[in-house]
N, C-alpha and C positions, 0 to 999 in steps of 0.2 A: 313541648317536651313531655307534658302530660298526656298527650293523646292517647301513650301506650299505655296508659294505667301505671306506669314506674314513677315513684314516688320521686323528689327532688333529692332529697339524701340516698338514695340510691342510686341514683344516676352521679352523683357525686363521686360516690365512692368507687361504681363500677368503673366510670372510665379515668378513676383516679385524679376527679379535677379538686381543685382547690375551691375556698372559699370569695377568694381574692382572683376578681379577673383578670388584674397583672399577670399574676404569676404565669394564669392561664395560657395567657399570651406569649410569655416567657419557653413555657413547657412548649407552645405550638412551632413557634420559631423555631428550636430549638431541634425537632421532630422534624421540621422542613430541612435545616441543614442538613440531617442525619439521610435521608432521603433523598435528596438533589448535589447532583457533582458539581461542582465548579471548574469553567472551563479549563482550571488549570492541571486539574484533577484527570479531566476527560483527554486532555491531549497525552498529557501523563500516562493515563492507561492503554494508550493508542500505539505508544514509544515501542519500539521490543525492551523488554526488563534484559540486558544483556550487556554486561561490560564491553567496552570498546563502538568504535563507531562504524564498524564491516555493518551490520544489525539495520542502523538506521541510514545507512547509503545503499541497502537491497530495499526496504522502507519506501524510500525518496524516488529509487529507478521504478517500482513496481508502481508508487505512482500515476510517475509519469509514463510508462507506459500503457496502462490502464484506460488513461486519462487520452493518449494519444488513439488507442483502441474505439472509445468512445466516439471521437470527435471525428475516425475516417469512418467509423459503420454507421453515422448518423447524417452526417455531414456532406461536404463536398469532396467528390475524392480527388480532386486536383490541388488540394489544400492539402490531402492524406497521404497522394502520393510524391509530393514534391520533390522528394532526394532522387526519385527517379528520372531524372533529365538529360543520360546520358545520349552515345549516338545511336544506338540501336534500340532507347526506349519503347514500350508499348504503350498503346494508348492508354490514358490515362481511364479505368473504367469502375463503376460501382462495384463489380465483379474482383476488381485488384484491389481497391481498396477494402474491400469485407476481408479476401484473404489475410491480408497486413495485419489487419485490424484486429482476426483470430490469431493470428499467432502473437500481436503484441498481447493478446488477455490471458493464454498461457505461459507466456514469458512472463508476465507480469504477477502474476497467480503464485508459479513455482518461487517466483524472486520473493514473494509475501510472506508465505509460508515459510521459506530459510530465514528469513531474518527474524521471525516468531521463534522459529526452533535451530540456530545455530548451531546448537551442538548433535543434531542429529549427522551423523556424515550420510547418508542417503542425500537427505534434500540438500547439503552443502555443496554435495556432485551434481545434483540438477542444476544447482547454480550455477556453477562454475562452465556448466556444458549449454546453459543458456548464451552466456559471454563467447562461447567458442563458436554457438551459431551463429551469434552476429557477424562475428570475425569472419566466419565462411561466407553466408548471406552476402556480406557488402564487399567482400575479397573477390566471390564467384563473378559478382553483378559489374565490379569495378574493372577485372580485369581478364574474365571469361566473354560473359557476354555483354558488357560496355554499356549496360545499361543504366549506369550511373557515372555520375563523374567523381573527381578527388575533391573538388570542395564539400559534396554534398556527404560522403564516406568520412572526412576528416575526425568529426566530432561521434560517432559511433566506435569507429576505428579507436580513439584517445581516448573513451570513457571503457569502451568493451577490456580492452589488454591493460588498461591501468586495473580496475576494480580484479579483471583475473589475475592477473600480478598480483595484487593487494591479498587475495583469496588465497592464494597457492602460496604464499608467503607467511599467512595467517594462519593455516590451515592446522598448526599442531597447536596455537593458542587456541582454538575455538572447541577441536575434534582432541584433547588433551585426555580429559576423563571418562570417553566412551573406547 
């Protein structure tokens, strides 16, 4: 500690330590809490700060869709492409599942972004017009071009029109004060 020529009583005083290396220890701890989040903390700040639970159900789909993005543009796209099994399917290709895969990471993006900022109406209409592409997407595929079936559409279809119900139902609690 001497090497720098700084006397011990100054080095005391400068970084404000005690005599007593408890204390020291005390103060160091103490400056590590201050410092480091606790994971309760970290999930907490991750939440949208946002009354109600519209917020963190765009949260949970953006996700998962994200996540599902990841896993067809890296992965195997016969894993990516699965819900497409109808009777006019196409082959199942890295080429299909990249597209999937881009459009789940802007679906998933816009869905992030509204539930961080709820009460913008811009992005609350992006959301809601994400849900309506699904409804179209697995509506055109189920019953244009048959390239999907009704088990595989079920649970899009059920999640898509509940959350836009939910949305369009919600819509003067969240877009109230803008």
């Amino acid at each position: 500690m001497q090497s720098n020529g700084e006397e011990p009583a100054r080095i005391i005083t400068k970084y404000r330590l005690s005599t007593d290396p408890l204390r020291n220890f005390d103060r160091t701890e103490e400056r590590a809490r201050q410092r480091y989040w606790s994971s309760s903390e970290m999930v907490n700040a991750l939440v949208p700060q946002h009354e109600g639970m519209l917020p963190s159900v765009l949260l949970a789909m953006s996700t998962m869709a994200i996540i599902h993005a990841i896993v067809g543009y890296l992965g195997d796209p016969v894993g990516a492409c699965r819900q497409w099994s109808g009777v006019d399917r196409a082959q199942k290709t890295r080429l299909l599942a990249h597209v999937y895969s881009v459009k789940n990471v802007y679906t998933g993006l816009i869905r992030a972004f509204a539930a961080y900022h709820i009460t913008n109406p811009e992005l609350y209409s992006l959301a809601q017009a994400t849900f309506v592409g699904v409804l179209f997407l697995y509506g055109t595929e189920l019953f244009i071009w048959k390239t999907t079936g009704p088990k595989e559409c079920l649970i899009p279809f059920v999640q898509s029109a509940g959350v836009l119900l939910w949305m369009y139902i919600q819509r003067d609690y969240y877009l109230a004060g803008v």
